[in-house]
DOBA-927986 format. One line per field, with one value per residue (C-alpha): residue number from 1; residue in three letters; x, y, z. Coordinates in nm, 2 decimals. Each point is the difference from the previous one (the first is absolute). Example, Ala and Ser with C-alpha at 12.3 -4.5 7.8 and 13.67 -1.06 7.14 Angstrom:
2
num <- (1,2)
residu <- (Ala,Ser)
xx <- (1.23,0.14)
yy <- (-0.45,0.34)
zz <- (0.78,-0.07)
***
This chain:
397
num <- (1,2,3,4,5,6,7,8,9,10,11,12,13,14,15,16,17,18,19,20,21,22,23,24,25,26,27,28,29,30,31,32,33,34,35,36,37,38,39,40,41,42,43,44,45,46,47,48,49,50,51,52,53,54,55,56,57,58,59,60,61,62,63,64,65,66,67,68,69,70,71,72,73,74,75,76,77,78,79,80,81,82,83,84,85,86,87,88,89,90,91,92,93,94,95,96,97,98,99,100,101,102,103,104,105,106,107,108,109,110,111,112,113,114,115,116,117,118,119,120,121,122,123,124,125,126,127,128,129,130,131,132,133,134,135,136,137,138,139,140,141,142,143,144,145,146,147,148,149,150,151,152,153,154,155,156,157,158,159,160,161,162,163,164,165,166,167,168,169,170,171,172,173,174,175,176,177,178,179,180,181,182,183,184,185,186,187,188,189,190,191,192,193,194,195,196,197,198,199,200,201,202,203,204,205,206,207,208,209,210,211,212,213,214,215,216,217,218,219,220,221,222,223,224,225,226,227,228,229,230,231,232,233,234,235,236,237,238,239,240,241,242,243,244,245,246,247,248,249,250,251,252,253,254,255,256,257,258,259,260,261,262,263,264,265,266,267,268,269,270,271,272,273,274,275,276,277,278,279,280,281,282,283,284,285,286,287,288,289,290,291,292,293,294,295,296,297,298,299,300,301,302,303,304,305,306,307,308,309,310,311,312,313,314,315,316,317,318,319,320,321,322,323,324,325,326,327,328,329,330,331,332,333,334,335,336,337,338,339,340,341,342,343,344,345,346,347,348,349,350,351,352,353,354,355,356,357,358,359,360,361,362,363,364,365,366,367,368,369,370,371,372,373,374,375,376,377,378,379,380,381,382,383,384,385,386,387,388,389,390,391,392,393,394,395,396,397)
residu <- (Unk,Unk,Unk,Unk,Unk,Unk,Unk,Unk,Unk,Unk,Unk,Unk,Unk,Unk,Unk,Unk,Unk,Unk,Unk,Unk,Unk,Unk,Unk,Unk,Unk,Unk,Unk,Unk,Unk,Unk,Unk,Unk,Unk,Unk,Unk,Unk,Unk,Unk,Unk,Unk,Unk,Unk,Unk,Unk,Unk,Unk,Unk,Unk,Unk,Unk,Unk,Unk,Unk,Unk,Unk,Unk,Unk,Unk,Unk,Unk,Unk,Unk,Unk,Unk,Unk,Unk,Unk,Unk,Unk,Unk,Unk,Unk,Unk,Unk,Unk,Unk,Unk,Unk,Unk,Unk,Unk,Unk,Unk,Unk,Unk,Unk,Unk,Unk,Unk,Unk,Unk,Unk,Unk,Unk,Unk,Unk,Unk,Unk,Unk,Unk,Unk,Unk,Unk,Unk,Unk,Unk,Unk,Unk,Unk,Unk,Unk,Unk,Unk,Unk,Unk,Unk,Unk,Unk,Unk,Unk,Unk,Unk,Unk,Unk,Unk,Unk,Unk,Unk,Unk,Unk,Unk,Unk,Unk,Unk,Unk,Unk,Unk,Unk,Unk,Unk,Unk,Unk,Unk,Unk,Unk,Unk,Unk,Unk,Unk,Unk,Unk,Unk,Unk,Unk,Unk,Unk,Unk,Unk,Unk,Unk,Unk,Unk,Unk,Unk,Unk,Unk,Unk,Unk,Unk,Unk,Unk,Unk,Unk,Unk,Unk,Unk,Unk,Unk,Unk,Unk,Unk,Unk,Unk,Unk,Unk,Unk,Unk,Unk,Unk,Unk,Unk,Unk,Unk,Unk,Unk,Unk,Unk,Unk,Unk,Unk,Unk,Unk,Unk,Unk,Unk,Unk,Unk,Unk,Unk,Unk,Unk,Unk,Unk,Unk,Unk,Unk,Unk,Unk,Unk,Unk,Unk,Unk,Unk,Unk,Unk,Unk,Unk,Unk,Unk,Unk,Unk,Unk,Unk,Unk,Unk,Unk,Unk,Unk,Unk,Unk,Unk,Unk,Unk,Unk,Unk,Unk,Unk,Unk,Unk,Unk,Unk,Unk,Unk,Unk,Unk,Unk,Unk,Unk,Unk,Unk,Unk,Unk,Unk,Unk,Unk,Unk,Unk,Unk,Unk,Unk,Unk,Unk,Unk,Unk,Unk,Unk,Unk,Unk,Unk,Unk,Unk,Unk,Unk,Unk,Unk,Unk,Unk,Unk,Unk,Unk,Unk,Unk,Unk,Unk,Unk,Unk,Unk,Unk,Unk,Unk,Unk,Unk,Unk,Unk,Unk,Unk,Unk,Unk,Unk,Unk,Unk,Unk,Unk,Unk,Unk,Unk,Unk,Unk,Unk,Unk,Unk,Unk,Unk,Unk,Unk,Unk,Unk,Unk,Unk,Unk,Unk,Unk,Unk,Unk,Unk,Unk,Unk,Unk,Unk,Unk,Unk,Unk,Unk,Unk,Unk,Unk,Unk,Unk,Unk,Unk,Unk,Unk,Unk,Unk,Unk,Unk,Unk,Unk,Unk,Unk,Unk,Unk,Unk,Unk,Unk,Unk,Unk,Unk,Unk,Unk,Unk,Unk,Unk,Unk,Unk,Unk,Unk,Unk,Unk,Unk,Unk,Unk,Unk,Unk,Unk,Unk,Unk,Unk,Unk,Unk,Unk,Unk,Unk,Unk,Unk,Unk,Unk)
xx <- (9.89,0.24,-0.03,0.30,0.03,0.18,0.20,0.05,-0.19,-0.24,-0.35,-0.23,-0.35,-0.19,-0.36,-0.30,-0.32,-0.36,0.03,-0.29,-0.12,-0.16,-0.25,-0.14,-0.24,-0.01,-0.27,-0.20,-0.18,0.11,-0.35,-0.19,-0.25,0.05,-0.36,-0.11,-0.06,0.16,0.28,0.31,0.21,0.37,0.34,0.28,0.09,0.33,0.20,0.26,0.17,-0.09,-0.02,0.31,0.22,-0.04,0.01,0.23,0.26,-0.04,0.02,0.26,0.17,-0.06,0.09,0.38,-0.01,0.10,-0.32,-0.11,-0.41,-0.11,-0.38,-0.27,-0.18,-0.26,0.11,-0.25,-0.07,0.00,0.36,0.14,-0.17,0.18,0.32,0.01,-0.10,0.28,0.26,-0.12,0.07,0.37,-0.03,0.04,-0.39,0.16,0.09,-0.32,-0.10,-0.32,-0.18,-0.20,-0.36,0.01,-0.16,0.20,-0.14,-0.17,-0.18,-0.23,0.09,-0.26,0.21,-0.22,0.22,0.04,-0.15,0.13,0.02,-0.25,0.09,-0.12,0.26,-0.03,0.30,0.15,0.33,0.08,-0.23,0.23,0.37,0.20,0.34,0.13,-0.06,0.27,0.28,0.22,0.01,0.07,0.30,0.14,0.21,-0.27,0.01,-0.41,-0.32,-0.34,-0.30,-0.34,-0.40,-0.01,-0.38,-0.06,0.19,-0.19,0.30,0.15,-0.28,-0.17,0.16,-0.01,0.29,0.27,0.12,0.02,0.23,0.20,0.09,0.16,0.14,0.19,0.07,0.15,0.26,0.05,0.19,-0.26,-0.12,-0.40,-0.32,-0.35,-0.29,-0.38,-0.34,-0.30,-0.26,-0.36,-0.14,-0.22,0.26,0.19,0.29,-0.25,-0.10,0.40,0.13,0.25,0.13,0.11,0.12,0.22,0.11,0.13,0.19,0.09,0.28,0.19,-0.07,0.21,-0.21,-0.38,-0.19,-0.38,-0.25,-0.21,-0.31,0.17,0.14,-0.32,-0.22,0.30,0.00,-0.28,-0.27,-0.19,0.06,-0.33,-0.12,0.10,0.36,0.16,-0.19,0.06,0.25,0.29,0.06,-0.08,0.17,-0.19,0.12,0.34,-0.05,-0.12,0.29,0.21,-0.13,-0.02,0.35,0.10,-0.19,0.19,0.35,-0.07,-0.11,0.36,0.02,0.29,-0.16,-0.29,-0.11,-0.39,-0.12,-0.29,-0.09,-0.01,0.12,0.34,0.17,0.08,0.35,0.05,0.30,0.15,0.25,0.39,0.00,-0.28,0.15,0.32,-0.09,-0.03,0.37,0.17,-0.18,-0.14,0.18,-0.29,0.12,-0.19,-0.29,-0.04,-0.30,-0.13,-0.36,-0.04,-0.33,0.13,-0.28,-0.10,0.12,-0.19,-0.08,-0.19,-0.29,-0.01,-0.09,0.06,0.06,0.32,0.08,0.03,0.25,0.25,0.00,0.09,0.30,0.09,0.07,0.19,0.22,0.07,0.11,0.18,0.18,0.10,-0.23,-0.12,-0.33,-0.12,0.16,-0.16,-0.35,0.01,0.16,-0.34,-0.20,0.15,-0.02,-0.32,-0.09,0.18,-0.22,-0.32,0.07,-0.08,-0.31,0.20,0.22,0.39,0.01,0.03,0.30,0.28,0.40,0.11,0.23,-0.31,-0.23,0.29,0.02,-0.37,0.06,0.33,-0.28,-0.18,-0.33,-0.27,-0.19,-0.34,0.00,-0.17,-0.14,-0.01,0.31,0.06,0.11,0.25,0.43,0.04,0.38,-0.02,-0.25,-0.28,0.11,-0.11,0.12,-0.27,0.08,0.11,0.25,0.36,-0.18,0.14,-0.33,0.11,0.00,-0.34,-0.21)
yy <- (10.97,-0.21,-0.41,-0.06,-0.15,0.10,-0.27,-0.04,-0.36,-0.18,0.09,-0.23,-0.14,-0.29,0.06,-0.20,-0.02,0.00,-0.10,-0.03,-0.04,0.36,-0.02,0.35,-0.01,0.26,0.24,0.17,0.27,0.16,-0.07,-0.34,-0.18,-0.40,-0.11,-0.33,-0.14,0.26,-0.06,0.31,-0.01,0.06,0.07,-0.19,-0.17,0.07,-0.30,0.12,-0.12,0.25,0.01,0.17,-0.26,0.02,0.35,0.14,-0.25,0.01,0.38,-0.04,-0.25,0.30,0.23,-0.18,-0.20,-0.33,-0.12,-0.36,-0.08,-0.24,-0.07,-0.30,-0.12,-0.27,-0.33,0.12,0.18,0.29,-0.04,-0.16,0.35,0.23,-0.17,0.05,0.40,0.06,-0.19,0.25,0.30,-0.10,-0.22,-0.33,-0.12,-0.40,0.12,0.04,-0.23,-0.22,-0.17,-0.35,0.06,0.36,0.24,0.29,0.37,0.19,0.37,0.13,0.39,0.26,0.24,0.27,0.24,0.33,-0.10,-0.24,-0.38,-0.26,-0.36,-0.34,-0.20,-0.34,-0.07,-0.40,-0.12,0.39,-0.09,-0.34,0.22,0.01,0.09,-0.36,0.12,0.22,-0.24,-0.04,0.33,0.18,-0.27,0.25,0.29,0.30,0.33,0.08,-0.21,0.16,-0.20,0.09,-0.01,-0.18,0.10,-0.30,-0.27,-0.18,-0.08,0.32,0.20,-0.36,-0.04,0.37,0.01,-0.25,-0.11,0.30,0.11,-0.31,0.09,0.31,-0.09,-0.28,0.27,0.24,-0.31,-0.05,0.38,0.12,0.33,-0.08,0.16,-0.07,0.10,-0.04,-0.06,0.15,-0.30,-0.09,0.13,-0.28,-0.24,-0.21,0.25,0.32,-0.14,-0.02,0.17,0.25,0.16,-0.23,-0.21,0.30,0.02,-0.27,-0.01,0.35,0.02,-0.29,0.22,0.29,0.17,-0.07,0.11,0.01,0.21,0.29,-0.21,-0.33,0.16,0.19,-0.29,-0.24,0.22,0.24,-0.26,-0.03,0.37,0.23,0.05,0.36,-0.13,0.30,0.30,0.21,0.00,0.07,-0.09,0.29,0.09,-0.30,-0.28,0.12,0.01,-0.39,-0.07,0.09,-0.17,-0.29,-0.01,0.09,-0.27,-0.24,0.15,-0.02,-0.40,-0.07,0.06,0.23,0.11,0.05,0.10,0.04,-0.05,0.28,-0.08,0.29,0.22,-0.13,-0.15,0.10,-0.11,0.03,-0.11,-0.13,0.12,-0.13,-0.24,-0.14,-0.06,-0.19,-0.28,0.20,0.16,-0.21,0.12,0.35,0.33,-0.02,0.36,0.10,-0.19,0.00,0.23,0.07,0.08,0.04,-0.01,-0.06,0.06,-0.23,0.03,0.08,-0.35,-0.08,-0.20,-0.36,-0.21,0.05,-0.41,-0.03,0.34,0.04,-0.32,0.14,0.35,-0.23,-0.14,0.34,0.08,-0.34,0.03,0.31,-0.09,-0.28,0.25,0.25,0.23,0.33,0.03,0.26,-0.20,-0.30,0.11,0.16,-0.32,-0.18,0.22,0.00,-0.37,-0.01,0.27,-0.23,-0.32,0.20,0.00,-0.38,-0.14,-0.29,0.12,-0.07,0.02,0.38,0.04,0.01,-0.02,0.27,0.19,0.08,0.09,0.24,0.13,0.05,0.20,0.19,0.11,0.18,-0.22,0.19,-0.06,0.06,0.36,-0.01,0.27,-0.17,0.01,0.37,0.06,-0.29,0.06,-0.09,-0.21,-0.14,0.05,-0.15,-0.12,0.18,0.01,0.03,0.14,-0.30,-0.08,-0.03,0.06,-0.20,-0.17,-0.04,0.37,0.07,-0.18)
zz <- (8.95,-0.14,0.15,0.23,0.35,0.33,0.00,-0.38,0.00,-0.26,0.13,0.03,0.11,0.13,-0.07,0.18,0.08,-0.26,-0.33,-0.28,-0.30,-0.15,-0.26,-0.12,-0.28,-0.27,0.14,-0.29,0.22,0.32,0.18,0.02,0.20,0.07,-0.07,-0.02,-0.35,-0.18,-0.20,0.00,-0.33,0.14,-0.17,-0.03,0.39,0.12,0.19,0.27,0.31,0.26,0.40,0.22,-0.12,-0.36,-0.02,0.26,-0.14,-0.34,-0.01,0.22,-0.25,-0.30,0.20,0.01,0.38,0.01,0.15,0.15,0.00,0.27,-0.03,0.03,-0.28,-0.12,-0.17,-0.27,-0.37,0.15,0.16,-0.31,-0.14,0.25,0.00,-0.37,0.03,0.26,-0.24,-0.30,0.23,0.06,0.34,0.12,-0.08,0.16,0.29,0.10,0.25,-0.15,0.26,-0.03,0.05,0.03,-0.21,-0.16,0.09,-0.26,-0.05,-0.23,-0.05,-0.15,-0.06,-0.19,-0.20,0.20,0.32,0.30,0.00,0.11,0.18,0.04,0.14,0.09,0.25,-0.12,0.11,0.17,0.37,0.06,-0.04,0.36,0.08,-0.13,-0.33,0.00,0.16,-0.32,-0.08,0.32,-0.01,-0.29,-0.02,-0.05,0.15,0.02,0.05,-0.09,0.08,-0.14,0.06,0.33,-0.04,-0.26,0.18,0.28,0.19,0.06,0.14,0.17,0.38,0.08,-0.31,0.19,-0.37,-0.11,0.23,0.04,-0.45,0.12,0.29,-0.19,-0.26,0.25,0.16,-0.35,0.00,-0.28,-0.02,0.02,-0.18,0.06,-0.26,0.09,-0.20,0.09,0.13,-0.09,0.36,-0.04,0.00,0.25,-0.11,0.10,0.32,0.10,0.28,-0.25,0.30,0.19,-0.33,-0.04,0.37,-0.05,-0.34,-0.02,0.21,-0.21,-0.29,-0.14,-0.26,0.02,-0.32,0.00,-0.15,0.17,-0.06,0.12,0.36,0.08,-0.05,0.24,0.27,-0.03,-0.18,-0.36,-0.18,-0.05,-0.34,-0.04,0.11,-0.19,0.14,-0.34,-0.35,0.23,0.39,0.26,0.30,0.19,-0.24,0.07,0.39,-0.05,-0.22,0.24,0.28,-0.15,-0.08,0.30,0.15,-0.24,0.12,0.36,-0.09,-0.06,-0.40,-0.07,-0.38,-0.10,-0.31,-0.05,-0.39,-0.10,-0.34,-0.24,0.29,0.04,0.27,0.41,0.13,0.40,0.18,0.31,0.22,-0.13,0.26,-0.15,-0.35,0.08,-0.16,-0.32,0.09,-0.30,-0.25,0.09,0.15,0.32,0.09,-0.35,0.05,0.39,0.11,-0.32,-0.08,-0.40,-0.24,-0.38,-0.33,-0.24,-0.33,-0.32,-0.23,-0.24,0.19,-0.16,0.30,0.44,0.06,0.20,0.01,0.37,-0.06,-0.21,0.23,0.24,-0.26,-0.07,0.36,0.13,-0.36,0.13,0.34,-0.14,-0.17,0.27,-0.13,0.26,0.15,-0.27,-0.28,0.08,0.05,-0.39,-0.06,0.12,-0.15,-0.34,-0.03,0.16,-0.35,-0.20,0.06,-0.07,-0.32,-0.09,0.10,0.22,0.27,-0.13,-0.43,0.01,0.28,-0.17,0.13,0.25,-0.24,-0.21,0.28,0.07,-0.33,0.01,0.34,-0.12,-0.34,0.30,-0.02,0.11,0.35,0.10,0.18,0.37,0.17,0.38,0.02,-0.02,0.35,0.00,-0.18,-0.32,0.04,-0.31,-0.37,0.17,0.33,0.28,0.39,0.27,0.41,0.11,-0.26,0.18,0.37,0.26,0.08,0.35,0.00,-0.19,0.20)
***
């Protein structure tokens, strides 16, 4: 999986969309009440820039893209903070844009070692970002624009998701190559009360590669997930058969990729037709990557912390297609940087350039076995094609 492009060119990224501040105490005990009046001695906090743009680009940036952040933040300490933190981590921290009166975004993570993350996310600058925002750099030479967490930014799910659309169809007359990532909402919130499917109605056709999580698209078009949202340890034959309809139901809403995050069980590829990918002709052979229907493994880490993991999946995959990569390639791509960046308790310290992510793969790095998929073909050491991969969908339906 060595990086090249079709056309031989410098790849390269604009990143958008939610930006904040993390903070993540040091968590002494993996279970803990919040009761009033009591006082919980904590570790050592860890400070990090975190949100879709933080940590898609900066892995991005490690991984070895030439990468452009365009965000919204607070005239505030906490910007100052953030603008600082992305500066340490090898970016542009003054580029960001401050605005007077604003506040900056900031989350508090409790991130418990060995089990999944906790959020409380307070929203700042992030709900006033439009399209405007992103005037300057669609002005520059770039060959991809990935745009993340429309969930926590007012104006792009307010007015049935009008802005939202308007970023990528300014990004698409632009001639980018466009990506869209999601957040899961509070269903309480003005964000969980949005109409999702008719948000994406409208964006998705204006978008090439649309990356959400499982949890995320079931709640946007199916509403808030059920407590015992994975039946059992592994998915049954059921979860596939929702899977699958669900990204089918993304194709056929104009999306030519779509690549559904699971967690600890990997990620799902599906594909459009090649007519559908020509605006990804320059940098991909479409006849590999047309029709295609793959589910790729996780990789075995050593667990330090799940914050921004789903993030730097995503980096793995768009370096990947940056790069010319295959279908199969890119998906252990994701998933190998997505193993990488559980390894740090922040989302980006742990991912490391691509030539040593490729050394770790070349060293046959171990992945997490997974009986499900026993009646799908193994293509690939842990990638696994399902009945509809390389179906003319026209013809399957």
């Amino acid at each position: 999986m060595k990086a090249h492009g079709i056309n031989g060119s410098k790849a390269n990224a604009i990143v958008g969309g939610h930006i904040c501040l993390d903070i993540i105490p040091g968590l002494r005990r993996q279970h803990f009440e919040f009761i009033p009046g009591a006082l919980e001695e904590l570790g050592d906090a860890k400070i990090s820039t975190g949100g879709c743009v933080s940590n898609t680009g900066i892995a991005l940036s490690r991984l070895g893209a030439s990468v452009e952040l365009v965000s919204r933040i607070g005239d505030d300490l906490l910007g100052d903070l953030l603008k600082q933190c992305l500066t340490r981590q090898g970016v542009d921290g003054n580029a960001m844009h401050q605005v007077p009166g604003e506040h900056t975004s900031y989350s508090i993570i409790l991130s418990p070692e060995g089990t999944d993350r906790m959020v409380l996310h307070h929203p700042g600058a992030n709900d006033t970002f439009t399209s405007s925002d992103l005037h300057e750099a669609f002005e520059k030479s770039a060959t991809l624009f990935h745009f993340g967490y429309p969930p926590l930014m007012h104006k792009m799910y307010c007015d049935g998701g009008t802005e939202l659309r308007e970023v990528f169809r300014k990004a698409k007359a632009s001639g980018l190559i466009t990506s869209l990532d999601m957040a899961y909402p509070d269903p309480a919130s003005r964000a969980g009360r949005a109409d999702w499917r008719s948000i994406l109605t409208r964006a998705l056709p204006e978008v090439d590669i649309f990356l959400p999580s499982y949890e995320e698209i079931v709640h946007m078009l199916s509403g808030p997930r059920p407590e015992n949202f994975w039946v059992r340890d592994e998915p049954d034959a059921i979860l596939y058969d929702q899977i699958e309809s669900l990204a089918s139901s993304l194709l056929a809403l104009g999306t030519p990729i779509v690549v559904l995050k699971l967690g600890t069980r990997g990620i799902y590829l599906r594909t459009g037709s090649k007519t559908s990918l020509d605006n990804l002709s320059t940098i991909l052979d479409i006849d590999a990557w047309a029709n295609r229907e793959l589910w790729t493994t996780v990789f075995e880490a050593n667990l330090a912390g799940t914050n921004g993991a789903g993030d730097c999946t995503i980096a793995g995959f768009l370096y990947a297609v940056l790069h010319g990569f295959s279908p199969e390639s890119a998906c252990t791509a994701a998933c190998a940087v997505g193993g990488c960046s559980v390894e740090a308790p922040d989302a980006t310290s742990a991912v490391q350039p691509w030539g040593s992510v490729e050394t770790r793969l070349d060293q046959r790095w171990k992945k997490r076995q997974s009986t499900y998929l026993a009646q799908w073909t193994e293509l690939a050491r842990g990638v696994f094609a399902g009945q509809k991969d390389r179906v003319d969908g026209a013809k399957s339906n």
